[in-house]
C-alpha positions as CSV (number, residue, x, y, z in Angstrom):
1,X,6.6,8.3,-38.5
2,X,8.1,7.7,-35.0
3,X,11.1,9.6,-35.0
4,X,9.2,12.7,-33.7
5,X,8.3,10.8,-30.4
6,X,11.6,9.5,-30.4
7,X,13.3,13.1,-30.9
8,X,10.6,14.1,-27.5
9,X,11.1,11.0,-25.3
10,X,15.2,11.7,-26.0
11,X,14.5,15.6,-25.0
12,X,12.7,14.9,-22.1
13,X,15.2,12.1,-21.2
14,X,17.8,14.6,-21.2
15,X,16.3,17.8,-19.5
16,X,15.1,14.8,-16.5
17,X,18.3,13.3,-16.7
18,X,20.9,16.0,-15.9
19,X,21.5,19.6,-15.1
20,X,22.2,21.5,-18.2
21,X,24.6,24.2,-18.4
22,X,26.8,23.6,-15.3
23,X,29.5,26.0,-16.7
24,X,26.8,28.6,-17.7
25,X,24.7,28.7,-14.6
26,X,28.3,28.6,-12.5
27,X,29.4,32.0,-14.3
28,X,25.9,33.6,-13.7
29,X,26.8,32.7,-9.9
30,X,30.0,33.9,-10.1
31,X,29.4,37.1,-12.2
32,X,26.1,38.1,-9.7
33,X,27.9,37.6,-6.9
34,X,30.6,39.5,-7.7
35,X,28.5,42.3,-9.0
36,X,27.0,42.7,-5.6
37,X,29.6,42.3,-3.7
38,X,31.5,45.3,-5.7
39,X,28.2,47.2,-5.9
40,X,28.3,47.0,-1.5
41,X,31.8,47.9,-1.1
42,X,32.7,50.4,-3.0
43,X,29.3,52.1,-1.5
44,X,30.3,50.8,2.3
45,X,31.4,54.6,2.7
46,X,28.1,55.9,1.6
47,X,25.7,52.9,2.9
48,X,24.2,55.4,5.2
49,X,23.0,57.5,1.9
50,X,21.4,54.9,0.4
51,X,20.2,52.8,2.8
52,X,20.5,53.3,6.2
53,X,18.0,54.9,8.4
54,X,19.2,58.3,8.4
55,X,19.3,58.8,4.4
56,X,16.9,60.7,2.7
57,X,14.7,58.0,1.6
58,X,14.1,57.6,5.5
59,X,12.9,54.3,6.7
60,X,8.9,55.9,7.5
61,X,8.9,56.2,3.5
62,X,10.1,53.0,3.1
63,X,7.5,51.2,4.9
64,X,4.6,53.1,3.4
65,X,5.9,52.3,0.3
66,X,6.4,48.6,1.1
67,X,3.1,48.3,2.9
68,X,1.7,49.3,-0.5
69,X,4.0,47.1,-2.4
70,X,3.7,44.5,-0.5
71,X,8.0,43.7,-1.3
72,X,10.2,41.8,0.6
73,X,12.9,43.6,3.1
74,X,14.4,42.4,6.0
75,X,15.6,46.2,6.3
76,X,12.6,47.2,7.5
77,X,11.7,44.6,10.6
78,X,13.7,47.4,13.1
79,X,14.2,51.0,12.6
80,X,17.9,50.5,14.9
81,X,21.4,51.4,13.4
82,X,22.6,48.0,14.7
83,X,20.0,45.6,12.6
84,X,21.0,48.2,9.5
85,X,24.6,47.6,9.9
86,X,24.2,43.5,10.3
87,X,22.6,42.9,7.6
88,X,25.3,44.9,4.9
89,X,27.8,43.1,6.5
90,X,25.9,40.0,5.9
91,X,25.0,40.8,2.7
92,X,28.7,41.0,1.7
93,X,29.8,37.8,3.5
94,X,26.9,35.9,1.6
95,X,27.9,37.4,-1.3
96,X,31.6,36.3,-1.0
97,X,30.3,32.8,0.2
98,X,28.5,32.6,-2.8
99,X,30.9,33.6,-5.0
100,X,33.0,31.0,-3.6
101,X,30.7,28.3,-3.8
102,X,30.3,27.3,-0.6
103,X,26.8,25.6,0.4
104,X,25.6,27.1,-2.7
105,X,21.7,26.0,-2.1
106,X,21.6,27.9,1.2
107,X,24.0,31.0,0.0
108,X,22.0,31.5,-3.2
109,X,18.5,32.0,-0.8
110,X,20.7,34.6,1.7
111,X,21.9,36.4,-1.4
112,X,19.0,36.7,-2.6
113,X,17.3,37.9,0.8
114,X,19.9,40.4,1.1
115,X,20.1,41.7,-2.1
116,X,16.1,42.4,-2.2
117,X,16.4,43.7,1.4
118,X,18.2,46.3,0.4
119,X,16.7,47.3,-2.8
120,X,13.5,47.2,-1.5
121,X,14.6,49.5,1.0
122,X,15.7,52.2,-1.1
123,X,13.7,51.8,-4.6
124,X,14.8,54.4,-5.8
125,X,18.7,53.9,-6.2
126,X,20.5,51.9,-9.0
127,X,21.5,52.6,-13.0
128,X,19.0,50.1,-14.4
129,X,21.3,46.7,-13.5
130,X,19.8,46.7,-10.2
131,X,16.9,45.3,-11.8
132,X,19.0,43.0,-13.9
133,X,20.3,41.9,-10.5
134,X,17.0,41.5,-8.9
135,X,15.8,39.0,-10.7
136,X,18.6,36.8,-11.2
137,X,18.7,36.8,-7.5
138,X,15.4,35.0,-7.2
139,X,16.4,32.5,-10.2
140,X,19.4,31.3,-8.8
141,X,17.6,30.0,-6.0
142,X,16.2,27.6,-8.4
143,X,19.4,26.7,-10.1
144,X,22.0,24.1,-9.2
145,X,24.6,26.6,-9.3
146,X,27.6,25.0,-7.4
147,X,28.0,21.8,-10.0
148,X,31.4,23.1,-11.2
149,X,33.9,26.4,-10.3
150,X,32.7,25.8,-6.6
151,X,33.9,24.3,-3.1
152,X,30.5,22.3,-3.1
153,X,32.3,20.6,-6.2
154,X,35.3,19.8,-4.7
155,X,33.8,18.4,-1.5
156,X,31.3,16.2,-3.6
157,X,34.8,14.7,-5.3
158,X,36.2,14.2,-1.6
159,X,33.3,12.6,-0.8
160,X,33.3,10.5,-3.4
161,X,36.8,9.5,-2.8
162,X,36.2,8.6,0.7
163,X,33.0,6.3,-0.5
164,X,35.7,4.8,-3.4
165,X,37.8,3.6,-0.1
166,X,34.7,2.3,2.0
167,X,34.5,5.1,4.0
168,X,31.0,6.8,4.4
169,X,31.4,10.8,5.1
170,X,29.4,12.5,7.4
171,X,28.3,15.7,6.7
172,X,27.7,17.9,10.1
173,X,28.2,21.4,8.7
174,X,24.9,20.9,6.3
175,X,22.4,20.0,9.1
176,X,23.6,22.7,11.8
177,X,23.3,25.3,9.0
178,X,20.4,24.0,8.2
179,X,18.5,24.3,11.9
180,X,20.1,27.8,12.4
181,X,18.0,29.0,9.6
182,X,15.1,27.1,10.5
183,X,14.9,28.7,13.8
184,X,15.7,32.1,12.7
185,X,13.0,31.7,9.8
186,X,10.0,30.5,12.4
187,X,11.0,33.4,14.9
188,X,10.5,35.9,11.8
189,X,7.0,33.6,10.6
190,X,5.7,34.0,14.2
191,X,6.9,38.1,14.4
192,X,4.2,38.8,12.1
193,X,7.4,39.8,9.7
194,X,6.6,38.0,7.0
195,X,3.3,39.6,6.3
196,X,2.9,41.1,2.8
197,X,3.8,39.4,-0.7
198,X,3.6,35.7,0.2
199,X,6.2,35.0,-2.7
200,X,9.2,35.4,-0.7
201,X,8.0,33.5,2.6
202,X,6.6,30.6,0.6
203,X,10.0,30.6,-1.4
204,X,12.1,30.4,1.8
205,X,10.2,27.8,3.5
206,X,9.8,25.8,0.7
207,X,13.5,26.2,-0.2
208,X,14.1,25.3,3.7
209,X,11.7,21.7,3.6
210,X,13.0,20.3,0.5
211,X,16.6,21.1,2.0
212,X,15.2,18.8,5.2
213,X,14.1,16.0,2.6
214,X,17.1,15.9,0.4
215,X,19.2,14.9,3.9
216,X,16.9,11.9,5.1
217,X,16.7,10.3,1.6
218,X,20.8,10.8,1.3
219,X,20.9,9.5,5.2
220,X,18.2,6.9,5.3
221,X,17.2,6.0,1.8
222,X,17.9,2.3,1.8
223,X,17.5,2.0,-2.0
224,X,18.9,4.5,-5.0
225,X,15.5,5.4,-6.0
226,X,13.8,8.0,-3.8
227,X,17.3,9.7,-4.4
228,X,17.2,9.7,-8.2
229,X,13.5,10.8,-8.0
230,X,14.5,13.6,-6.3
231,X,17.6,14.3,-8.4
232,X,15.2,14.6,-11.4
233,X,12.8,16.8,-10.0
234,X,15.6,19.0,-8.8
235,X,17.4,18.8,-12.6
236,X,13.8,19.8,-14.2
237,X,13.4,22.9,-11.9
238,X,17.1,23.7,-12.5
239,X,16.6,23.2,-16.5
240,X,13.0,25.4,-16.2
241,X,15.1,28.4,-14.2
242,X,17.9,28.5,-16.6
243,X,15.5,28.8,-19.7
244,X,13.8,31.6,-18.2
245,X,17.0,33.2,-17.5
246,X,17.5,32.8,-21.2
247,X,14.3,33.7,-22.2
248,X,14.8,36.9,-19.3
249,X,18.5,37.9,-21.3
250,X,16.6,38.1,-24.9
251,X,13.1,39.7,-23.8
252,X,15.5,42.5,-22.3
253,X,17.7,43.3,-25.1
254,X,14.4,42.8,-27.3
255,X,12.2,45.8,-25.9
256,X,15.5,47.7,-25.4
257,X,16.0,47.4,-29.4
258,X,12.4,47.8,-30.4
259,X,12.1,50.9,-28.0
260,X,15.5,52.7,-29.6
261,X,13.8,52.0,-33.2
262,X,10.7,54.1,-31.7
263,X,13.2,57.3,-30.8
264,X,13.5,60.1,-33.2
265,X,17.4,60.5,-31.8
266,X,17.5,56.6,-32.9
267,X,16.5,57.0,-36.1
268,X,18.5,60.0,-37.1
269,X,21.3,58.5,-35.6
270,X,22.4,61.3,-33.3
271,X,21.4,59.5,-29.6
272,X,24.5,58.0,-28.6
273,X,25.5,62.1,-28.6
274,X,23.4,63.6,-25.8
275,X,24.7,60.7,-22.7
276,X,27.9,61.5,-23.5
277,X,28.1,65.2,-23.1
278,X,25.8,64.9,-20.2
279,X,27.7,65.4,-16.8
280,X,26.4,62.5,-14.6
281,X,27.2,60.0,-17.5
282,X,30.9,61.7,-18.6
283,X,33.7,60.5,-16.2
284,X,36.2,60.9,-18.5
285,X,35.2,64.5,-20.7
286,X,38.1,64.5,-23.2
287,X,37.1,60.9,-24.0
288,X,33.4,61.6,-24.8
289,X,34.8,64.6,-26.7
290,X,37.2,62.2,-28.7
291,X,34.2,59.8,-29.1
292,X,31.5,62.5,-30.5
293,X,34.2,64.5,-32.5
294,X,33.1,62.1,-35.8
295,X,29.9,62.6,-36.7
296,X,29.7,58.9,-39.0
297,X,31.8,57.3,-35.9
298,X,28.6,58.5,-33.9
299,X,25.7,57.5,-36.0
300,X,27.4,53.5,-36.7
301,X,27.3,53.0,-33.1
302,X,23.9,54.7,-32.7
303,X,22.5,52.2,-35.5
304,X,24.7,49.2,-34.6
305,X,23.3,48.9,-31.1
306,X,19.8,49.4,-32.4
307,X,20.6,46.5,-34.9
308,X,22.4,44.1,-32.6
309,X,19.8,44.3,-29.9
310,X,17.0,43.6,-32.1
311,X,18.9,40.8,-33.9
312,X,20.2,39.0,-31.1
313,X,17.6,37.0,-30.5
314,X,16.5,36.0,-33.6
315,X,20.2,34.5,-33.6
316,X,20.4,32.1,-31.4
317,X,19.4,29.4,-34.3
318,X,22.7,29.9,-35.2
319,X,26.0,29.4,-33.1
320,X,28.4,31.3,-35.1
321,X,26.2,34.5,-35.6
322,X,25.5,34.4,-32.0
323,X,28.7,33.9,-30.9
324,X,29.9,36.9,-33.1
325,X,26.7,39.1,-31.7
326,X,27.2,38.2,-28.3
327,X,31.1,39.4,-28.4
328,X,29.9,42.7,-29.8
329,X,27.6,43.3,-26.9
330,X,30.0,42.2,-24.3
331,X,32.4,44.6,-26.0
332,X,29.8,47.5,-25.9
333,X,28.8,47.2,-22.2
334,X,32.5,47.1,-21.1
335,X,32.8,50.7,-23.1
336,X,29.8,51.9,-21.4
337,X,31.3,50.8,-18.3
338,X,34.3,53.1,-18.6
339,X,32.7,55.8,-21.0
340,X,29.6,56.6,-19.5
341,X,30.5,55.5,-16.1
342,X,28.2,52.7,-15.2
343,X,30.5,49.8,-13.7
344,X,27.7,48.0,-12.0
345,X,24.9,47.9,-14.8
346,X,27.7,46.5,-17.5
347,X,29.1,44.0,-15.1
348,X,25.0,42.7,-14.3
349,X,24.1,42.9,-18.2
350,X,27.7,41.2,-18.7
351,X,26.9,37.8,-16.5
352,X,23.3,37.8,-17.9
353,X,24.7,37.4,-21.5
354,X,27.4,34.7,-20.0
355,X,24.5,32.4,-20.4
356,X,24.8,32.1,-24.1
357,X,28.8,31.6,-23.6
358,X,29.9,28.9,-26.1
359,X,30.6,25.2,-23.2
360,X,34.2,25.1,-24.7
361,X,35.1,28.5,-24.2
362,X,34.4,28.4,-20.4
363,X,36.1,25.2,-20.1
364,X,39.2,26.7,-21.9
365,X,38.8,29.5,-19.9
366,X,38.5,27.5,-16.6
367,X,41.5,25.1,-17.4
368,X,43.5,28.1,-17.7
369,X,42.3,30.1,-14.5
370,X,43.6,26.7,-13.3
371,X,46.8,26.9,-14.8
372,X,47.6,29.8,-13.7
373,X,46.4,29.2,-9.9
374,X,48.6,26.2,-10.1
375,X,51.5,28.7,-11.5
376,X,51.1,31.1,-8.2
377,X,50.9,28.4,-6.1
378,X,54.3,27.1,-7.6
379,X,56.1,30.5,-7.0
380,X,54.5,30.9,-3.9
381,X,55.7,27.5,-2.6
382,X,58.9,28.1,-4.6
383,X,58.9,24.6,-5.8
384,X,62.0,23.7,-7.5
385,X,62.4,21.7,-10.6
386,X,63.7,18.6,-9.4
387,X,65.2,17.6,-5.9
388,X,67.5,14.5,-4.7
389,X,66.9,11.9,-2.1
390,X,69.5,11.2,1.1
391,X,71.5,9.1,-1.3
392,X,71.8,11.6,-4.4
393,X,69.0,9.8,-6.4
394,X,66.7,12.6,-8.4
395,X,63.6,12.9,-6.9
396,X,61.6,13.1,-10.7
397,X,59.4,16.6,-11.4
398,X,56.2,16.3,-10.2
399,X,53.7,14.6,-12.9
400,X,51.1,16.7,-14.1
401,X,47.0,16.0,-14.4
402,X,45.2,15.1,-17.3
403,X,44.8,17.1,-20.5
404,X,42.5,19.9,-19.2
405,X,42.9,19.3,-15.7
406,X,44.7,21.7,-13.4
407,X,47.8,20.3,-12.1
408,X,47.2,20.0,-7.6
409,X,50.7,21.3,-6.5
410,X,50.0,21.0,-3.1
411,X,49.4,17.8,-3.5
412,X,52.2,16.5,-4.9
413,X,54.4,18.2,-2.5
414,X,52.7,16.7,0.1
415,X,53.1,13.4,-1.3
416,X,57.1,14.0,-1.9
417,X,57.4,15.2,1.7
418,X,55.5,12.1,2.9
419,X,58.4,9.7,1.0
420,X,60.6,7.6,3.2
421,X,64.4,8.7,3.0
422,X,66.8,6.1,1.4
423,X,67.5,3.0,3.3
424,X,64.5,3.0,5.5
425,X,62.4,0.7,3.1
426,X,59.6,1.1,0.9
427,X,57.1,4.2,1.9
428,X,54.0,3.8,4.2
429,X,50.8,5.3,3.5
430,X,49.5,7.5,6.2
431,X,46.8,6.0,8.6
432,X,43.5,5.9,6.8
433,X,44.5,6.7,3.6
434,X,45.0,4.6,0.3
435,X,48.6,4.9,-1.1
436,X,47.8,7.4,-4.2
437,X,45.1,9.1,-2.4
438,X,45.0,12.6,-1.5
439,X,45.3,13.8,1.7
């Protein structure tokens, strides 16, 4: 009889407790990111095209459209090539810092303002993954994305070295980012450029005051409490955002499968066909050729993409079917990026899907991306195997990390370098450090 409120008060303790998914939600950042940031610079030759002032959807379009619409674009608050140019270029540096990690909070609200700035502008450009993209955009925001895979990671693991040695870092770069935006974001408030949807606006600013509380608890606080409260309210939110992006990943291979069933072409298994002898969707010609040339090759990938998008997600009750479904339709958007052409929409539908990405795959897959880092840094450095002191004695090879952990080469060089040649006594830590800290 009580187990059932047990089983809820545990849930609930959890999904309060801690922000699920770390690995998940850091590969949505990561995969977005890099999306967009491809997406801008292999079109940086042809920006003017799509969305500068002087392409054919000209900007007087645009702002009818958007006075209808009532969207968000910061494209649109000057007509002058100078403001157009800006903001790419700072829609690819927020896109890099993103990628990177770096003041994820803050980066995730620019990316998103630039990547709605600039498909707002021009509506009508994209391959269907723009979409994909514009969404996830907005529910990053609401994710703690930086927890792992990010250089907000490795500063929260400085700083909590420097606390383990009684230190108490200061964090200055936070706070001046932090007013910057503020200012810019009241100047554009009192411009009158925020008028329209209030979605956005109210998003930014509340984005911007919970940014101002979060520093005076952390600075002033005097007891643990008001910083916990605040750490569950921001793990529910982050929990909330990832299940919608979830629920966002199934709803859109759902009506894409249950659509296709609807299709004559679908159901005679002929519709995979027609894209590929279609011009605009046939990069490669003697491949589509090859592809189409079996008439049963066509019609099992006509019906197996019907199946496994309408399947999908009735399996997510079980691990192994998923795991098995979600390879297949990794697999098939990577051929439709090189068959048909369409990099951008199978890179977007590829880190909506990482979601579902088994925890101990990424982790495998992150301890060896720090393997080999580690390995480049070695050849780079050209570390050698084992060196000798000023009196011949072996200097031993440097001792590598934990089981999983990527070994810090730089690190132990440093330390090496740091040691006291033979006969001048026992080595001294450097000023303000611990001996076996890093630097």
């Amino acid at each position: 009889m009580n187990r059932f409120p047990l089983k809820v008060s545990g849930a609930v303790a959890r999904v309060a407790d801690s922000a699920l998914g770390p690995h998940q939600t850091a590969v949505i950042r990561i995969g977005f990111s890099a999306t967009w940031l491809l997406f801008l610079l292999r079109e940086f030759p042809h920006r003017q095209e799509l969305y500068g002032p002087d392409g054919p959807w000209d900007w007087d379009l645009a702002d009818q459209l958007v006075g209808s619409n009532g969207a968000f674009t910061a494209l649109l608050w000057s007509d002058g090539q100078g403001w157009f140019e800006a903001l790419y270029l700072l829609a690819v540096v927020w896109s890099v810092l993103l990628l990177l990690g770096w003041r994820t909070r803050t980066m995730s609200v620019l990316f998103m303002v630039g990547v709605l700035s600039l498909q707002n502008r021009s509506v009508f450009m994209g391959d269907g993954g723009d979409n994909v993209l514009h969404l996830m955009s907005v529910y990053l925001v609401f994710t703690r994305c930086g927890q792992v895979w990010s250089l907000d990671a490795r500063r929260a693991r400085r700083a909590d070295e420097a606390r383990a040695r009684g230190e108490r870092p200061r964090d200055r770069t936070g706070p001046a980012l932090w007013g910057v935006l503020g200012f810019l974001l009241l100047l554009a408030t009192l411009a009158g450029r925020m008028d329209g949807d209030r979605f956005v606006p109210a998003l930014l600013w509340a984005v911007w005051l919970a940014q101002a509380l979060w520093w005076l608890v952390g600075r002033y606080a005097r007891t643990p409490q008001p910083r916990g409260l605040l750490d569950v309210v921001a793990n529910i939110v982050h929990n909330g955002a990832l299940l919608v992006i979830m629920a966002e990943a199934c709803l859109i291979y759902a009506t894409a499968g249950w659509y296709k069933i609807q299709g004559s072409r679908w159901q005679d298994g002929t519709a995979v066909h027609y894209p590929l002898h279609l011009e605009y969707f046939s990069p490669w010609p003697a491949l589509s050729d090859l592809l189409t040339a079996s008439g049963t090759l066509v019609m099992l990938v006509t019906y197996g993409t019907v199946a496994v998008q309408v399947a999908f997600p009735f399996t997510l009750f079980n691990r192994r079917v998923k795991n098995v479904l979600l390879a297949l339709m990794i697999t098939e958007h990577a051929v439709i990026a090189v068959v048909l052409g369409l990099p951008f929409f199978s890179l977007a539908m590829i880190a909506a899907d990482a979601v579902f990405l088994p925890t101990s795959f990424l982790r495998r897959l992150g301890n060896a991306f720090g393997h080999a880092c580690a390995g480049v840094r070695t050849r780079t450095l050209r570390i050698p195997p084992s060196r000798t002191r000023a009196d011949g004695a072996p200097v031993p090879v440097p001792r590598t990390g934990s089981p999983g952990e990527p070994v810090d080469h730089v690190d132990q060089v440093d330390r090496v370098d740091r040691e006291e040649p033979a006969g001048r006594g026992p080595t001294v830590p450097a000023p303000g450090k611990a001996p076996g800290t890093r630097p």
